[in-house]
C-alpha positions as CSV (number, residue, x, y, z in Angstrom):
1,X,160.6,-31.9,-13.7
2,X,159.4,-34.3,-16.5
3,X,159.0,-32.6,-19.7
4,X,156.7,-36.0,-20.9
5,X,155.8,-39.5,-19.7
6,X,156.9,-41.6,-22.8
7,X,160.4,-42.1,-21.7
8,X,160.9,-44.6,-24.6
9,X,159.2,-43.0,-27.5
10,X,159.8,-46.4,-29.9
11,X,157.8,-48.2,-27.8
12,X,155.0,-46.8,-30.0
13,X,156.5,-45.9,-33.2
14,X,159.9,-46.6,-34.3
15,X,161.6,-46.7,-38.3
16,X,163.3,-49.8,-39.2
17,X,165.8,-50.0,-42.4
18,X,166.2,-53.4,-43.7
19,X,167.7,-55.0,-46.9
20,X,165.5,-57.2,-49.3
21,X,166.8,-60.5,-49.8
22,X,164.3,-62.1,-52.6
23,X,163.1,-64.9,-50.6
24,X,159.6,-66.2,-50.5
25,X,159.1,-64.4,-47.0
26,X,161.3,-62.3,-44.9
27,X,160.4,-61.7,-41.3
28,X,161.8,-57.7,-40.4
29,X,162.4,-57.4,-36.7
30,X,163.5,-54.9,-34.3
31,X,160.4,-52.9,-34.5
32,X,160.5,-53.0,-30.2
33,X,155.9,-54.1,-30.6
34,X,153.9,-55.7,-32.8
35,X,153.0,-52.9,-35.3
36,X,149.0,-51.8,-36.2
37,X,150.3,-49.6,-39.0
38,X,153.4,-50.4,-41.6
39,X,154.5,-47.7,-43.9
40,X,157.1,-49.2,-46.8
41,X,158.8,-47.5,-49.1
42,X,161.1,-49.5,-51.8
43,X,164.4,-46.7,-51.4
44,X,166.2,-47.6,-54.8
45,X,163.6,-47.8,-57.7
46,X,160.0,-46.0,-58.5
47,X,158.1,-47.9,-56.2
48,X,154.4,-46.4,-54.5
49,X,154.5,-46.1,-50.6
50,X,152.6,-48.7,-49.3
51,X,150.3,-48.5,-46.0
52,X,149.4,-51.7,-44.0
53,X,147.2,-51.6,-40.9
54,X,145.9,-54.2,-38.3
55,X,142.1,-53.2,-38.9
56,X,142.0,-53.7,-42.7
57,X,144.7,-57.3,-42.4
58,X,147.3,-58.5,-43.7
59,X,148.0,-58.5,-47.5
60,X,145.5,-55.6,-48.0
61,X,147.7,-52.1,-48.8
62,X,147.0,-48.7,-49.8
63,X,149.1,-46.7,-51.9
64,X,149.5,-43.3,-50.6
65,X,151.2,-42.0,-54.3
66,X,147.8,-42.6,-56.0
67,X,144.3,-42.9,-56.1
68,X,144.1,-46.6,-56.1
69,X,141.4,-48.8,-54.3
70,X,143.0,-51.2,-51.4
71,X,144.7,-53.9,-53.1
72,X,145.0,-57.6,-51.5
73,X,148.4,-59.2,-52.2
74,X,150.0,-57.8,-54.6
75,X,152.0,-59.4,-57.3
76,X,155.2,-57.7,-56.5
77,X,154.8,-58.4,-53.1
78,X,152.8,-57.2,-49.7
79,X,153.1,-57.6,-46.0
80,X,151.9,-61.1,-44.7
81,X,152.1,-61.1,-40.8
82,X,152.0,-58.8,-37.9
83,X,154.6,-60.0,-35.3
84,X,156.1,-59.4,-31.8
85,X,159.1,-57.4,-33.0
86,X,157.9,-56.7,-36.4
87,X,156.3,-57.6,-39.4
88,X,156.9,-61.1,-42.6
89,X,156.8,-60.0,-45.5
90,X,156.4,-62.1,-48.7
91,X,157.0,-62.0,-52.8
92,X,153.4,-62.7,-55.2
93,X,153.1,-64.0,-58.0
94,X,155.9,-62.5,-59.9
95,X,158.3,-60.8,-57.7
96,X,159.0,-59.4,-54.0
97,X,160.2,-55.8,-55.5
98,X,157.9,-54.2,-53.6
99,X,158.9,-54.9,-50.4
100,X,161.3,-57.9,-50.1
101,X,163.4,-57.9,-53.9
102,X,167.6,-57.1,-53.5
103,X,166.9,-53.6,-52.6
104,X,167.1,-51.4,-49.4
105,X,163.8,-50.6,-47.7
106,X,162.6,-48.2,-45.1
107,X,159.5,-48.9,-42.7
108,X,158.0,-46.7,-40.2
109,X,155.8,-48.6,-37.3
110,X,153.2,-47.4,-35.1
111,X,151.6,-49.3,-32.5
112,X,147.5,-48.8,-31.9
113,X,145.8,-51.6,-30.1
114,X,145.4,-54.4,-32.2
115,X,142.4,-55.5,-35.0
116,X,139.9,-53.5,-33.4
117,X,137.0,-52.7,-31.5
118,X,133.0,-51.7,-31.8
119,X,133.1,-47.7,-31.5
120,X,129.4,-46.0,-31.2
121,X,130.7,-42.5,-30.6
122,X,129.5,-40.8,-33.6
123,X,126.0,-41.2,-35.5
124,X,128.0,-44.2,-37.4
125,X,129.5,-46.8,-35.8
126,X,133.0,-47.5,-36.5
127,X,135.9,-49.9,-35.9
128,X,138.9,-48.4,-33.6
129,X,141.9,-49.4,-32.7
130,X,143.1,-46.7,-30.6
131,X,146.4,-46.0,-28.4
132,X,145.8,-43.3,-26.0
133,X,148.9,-43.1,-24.5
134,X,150.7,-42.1,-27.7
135,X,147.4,-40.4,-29.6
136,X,147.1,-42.7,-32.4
137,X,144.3,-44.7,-33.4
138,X,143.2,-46.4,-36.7
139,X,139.4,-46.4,-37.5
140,X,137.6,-47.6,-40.4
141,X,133.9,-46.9,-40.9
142,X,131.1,-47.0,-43.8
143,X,129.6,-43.5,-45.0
144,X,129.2,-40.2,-45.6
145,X,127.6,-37.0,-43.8
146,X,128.0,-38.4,-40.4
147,X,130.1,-38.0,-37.1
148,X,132.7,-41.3,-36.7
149,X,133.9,-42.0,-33.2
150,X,138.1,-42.1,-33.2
151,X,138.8,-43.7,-29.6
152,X,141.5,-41.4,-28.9
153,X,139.6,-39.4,-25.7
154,X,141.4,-35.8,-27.2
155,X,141.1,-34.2,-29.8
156,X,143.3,-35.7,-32.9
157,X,144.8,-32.6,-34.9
158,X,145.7,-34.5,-38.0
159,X,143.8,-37.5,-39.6
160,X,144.8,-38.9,-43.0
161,X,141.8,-40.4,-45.0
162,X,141.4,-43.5,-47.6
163,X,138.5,-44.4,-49.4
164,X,139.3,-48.7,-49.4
165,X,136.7,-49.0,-52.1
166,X,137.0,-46.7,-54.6
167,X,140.3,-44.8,-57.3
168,X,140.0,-41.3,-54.9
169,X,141.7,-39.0,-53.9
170,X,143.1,-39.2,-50.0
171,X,142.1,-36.2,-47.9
172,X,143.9,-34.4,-44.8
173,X,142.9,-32.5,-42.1
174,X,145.2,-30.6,-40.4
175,X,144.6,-28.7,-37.3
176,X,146.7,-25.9,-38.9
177,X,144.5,-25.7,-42.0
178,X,140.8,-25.4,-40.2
179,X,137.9,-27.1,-40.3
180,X,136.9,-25.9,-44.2
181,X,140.1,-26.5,-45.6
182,X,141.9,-30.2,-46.6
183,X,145.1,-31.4,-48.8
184,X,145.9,-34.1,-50.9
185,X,148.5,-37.0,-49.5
186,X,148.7,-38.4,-53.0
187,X,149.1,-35.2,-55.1
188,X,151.7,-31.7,-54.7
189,X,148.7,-29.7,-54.7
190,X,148.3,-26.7,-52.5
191,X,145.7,-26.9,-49.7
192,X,141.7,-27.0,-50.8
193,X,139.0,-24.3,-49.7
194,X,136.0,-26.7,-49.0
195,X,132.7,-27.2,-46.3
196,X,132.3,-30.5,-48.3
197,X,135.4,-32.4,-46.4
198,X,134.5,-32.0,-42.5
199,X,131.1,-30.0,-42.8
200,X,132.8,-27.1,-41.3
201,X,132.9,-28.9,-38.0
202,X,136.2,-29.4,-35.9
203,X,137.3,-32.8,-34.1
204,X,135.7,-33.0,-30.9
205,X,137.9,-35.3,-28.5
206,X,135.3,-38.3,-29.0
207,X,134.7,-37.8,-32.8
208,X,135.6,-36.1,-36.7
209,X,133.4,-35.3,-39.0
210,X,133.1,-36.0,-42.8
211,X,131.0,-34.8,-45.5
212,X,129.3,-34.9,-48.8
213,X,132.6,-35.1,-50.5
214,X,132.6,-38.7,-49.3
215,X,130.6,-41.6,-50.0
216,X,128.5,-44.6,-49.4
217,X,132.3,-46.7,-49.5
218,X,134.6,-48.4,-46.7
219,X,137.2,-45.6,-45.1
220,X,139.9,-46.2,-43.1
221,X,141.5,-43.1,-41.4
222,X,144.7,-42.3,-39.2
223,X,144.3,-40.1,-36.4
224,X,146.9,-38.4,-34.7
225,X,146.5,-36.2,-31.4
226,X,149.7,-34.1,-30.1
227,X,151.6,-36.1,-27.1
228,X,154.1,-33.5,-25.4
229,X,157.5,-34.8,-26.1
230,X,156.7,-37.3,-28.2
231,X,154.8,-35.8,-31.3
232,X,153.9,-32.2,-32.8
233,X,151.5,-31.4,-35.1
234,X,152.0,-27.8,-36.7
235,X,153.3,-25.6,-38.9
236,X,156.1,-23.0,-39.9
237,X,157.3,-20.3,-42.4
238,X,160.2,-20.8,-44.9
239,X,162.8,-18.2,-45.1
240,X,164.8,-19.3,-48.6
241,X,167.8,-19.2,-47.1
242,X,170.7,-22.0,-46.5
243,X,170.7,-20.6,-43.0
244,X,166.8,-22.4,-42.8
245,X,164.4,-22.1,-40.5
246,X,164.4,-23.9,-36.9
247,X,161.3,-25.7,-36.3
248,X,161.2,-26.1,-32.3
249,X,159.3,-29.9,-31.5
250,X,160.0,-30.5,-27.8
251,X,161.9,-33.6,-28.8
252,X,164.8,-34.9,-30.6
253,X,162.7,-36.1,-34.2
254,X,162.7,-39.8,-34.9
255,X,160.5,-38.8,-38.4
256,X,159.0,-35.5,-39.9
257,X,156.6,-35.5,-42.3
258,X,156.0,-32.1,-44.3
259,X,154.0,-30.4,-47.0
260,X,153.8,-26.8,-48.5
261,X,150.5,-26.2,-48.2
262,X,150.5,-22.3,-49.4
263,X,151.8,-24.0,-53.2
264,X,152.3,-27.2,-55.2
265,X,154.8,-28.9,-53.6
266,X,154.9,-32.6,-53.0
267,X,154.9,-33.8,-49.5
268,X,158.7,-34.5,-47.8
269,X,159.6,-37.0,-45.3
270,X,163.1,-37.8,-43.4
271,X,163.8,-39.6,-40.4
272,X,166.4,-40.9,-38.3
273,X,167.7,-44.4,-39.5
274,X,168.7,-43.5,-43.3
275,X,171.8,-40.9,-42.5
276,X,173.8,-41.3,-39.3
277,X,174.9,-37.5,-39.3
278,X,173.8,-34.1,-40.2
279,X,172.8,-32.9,-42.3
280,X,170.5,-35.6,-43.2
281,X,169.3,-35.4,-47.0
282,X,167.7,-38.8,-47.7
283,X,164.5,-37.4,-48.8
284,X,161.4,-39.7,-49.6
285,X,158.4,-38.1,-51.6
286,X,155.2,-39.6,-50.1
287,X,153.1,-37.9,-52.5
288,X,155.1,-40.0,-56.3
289,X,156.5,-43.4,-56.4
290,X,160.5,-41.8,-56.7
291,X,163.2,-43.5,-55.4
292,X,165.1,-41.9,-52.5
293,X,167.0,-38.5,-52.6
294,X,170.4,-38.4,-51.6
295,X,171.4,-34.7,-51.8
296,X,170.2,-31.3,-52.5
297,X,167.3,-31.5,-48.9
298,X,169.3,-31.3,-46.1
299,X,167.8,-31.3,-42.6
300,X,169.4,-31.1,-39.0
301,X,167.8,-33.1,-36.3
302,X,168.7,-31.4,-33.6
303,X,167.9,-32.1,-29.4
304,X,164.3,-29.8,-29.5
305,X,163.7,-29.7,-32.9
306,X,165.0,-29.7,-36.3
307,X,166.5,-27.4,-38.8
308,X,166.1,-26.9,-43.1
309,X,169.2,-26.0,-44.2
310,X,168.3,-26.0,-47.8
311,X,166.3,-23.5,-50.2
312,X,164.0,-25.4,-52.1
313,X,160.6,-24.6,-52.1
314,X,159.7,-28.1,-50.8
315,X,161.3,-27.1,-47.2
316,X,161.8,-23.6,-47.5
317,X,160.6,-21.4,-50.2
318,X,160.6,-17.9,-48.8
319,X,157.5,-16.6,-46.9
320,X,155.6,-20.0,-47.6
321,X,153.9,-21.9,-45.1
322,X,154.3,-25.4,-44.2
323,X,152.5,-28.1,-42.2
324,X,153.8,-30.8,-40.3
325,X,154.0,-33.7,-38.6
326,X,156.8,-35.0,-36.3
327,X,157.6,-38.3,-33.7
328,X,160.2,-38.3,-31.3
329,X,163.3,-40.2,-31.2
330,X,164.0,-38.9,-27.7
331,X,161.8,-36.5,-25.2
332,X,164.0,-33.4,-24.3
333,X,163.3,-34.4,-20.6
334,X,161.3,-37.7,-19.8
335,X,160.5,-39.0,-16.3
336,X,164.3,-40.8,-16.2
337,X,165.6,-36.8,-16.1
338,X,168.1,-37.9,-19.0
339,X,168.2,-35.0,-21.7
340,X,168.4,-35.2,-24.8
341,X,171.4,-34.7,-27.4
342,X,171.6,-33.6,-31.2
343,X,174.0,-35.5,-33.7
């Protein structure tokens, strides 16, 4: 029996490393789509993560270390096309460090549906470009106190919140956390106790809400609803041991994103492309500008799952809980009837 029906899971997101080569533009392929949403990080020097997406264009990032309003092509460089198999980057006005300089880079992709479309679900109308299949959509909306229609037709259980406008904070809802509870992606903060964020109100599977802690200002959000075997949205317990805990996904992981919410711990990400073997330990803080860690996280990726084999609190400090968010690299069973492996 099937265990999902996305056989090919990087048909709708997929990481791709490339190398910088100080050119005016680089075109990165092997992406497998056009991509609605680039994530970059700059592995070798303190660079900011830096989020393009298909609603906002081309040119305009976010910076998910810091409070920063959306920027439009940066001097040290920015993301200048959406293409079949990728993206084309380009340098500014003084260098391409950011994304294209004689470094290594790292990029995760995820396909929505394009620039976007008229959304009238909540009480304000929004843009969405939504992917249903995979449970991803980008939206982007004016306002505060108000319902926003998402386009995703289920309910998303994480949704990761910019105000474009304004130096803020971003806010994140995770399904884990409630509806009167949020976290920081920019800050190591523990989770927040607040009805100001979502007006105590849960995602419905047509809209989220947002409240007074927001504004009269442009927002763009990233919604993300579980797909079996191809994404999982939850949370686990660390044990402080080497002998870590095993978080079960349903899927071979392509990329896991994690935060201790129960302390101040920055947010962790690893993924499948920047360590062939495990234990993998290139770690990348989404939360500061650092440049990659190469030892002292190590993580299994495993068939179903994956596995901290490390203490440190960021993974695994004892009795502390942890939210997540993983995409596969392979479904433990698709359609095709072909398992899974680990490394």
């Amino acid at each position: 029996m099937a265990y999902t029906t996305i056989n090919k899971p990087s048909e709708y997101f997929n990481t791709v490393t490339y190398a910088g080569n100080s050119s005016a533009t680089q075109s990165i392929t092997g992406v497998n789509f056009q991509p609605d949403l680039v994530w970059i990080k700059q592995r070798n020097l303190a660079y900011s993560h830096i989020l393009f997406d298909a609603i906002r264009g081309v040119g305009k990032n976010l910076q998910s270390s810091g409070t920063a309003a959306e920027e439009t092509n940066n001097s040290v460089g920015y993301l200048s096309a959406f293409d079949s198999d990728g993206f084309t980057v380009s340098q500014g006005s003084s260098s391409g460090d950011r994304v294209n300089g004689a470094y290594n880079y790292v990029s995760w992709n995820w396909l929505a549906n394009g620039s976007g479309v008229s959304n009238t679900d909540g009480s304000t109308t929004s843009t969405v470009s939504a992917n249903q299949t995979s449970g991803f959509s980008i939206v982007k909306w004016v306002g505060v106190n108000t319902t926003v229609g998402h386009g995703l037709n289920a309910v998303p259980e994480m949704i990761i919140v910019k105000n474009t406008d304004d130096a803020t904070n971003w806010f994140v809802y995770h399904k884990t956390l409630g509806n009167n509870k949020f976290i920081n992606l920019n800050l190591s903060s523990a989770e927040t106790t607040s009805s100001n964020q979502w007006n105590s109100t849960s995602p419905t599977s047509s809209v989220f809400t947002v409240g007074s802690d927001f504004n009269n200002a442009n927002y763009i959000a990233y919604c993300f609803a579980e797909k079996k075997g191809f994404s999982k949205i939850g949370s686990y317990t660390g044990n402080g041991n080497a002998d870590g805990t095993f978080v079960y996904t349903g899927f071979k992981p392509a990329f896991v994103l994690v935060k201790l919410s129960s302390g101040a711990q920055g947010w962790g990400l690893f993924d499948n492309k920047r360590i062939g073997y495990n234990p993998r330990n290139n770690l990348l803080i989404p939360s500061d500008t650092g440049a990659e860690y190469t030892s002292g996280f190590d993580v299994d990726i495993l068939s179903n799952g994956f596995k901290v084999r490390t203490t440190d609190a960021l993974y695994n400090g004892s009795g502390s809980t942890y939210i997540y968010m993983a995409f596969a690299e392979n479904p433990l069973v698709g359609t095709n009837g072909v398992p899974a492996t680990a490394r």
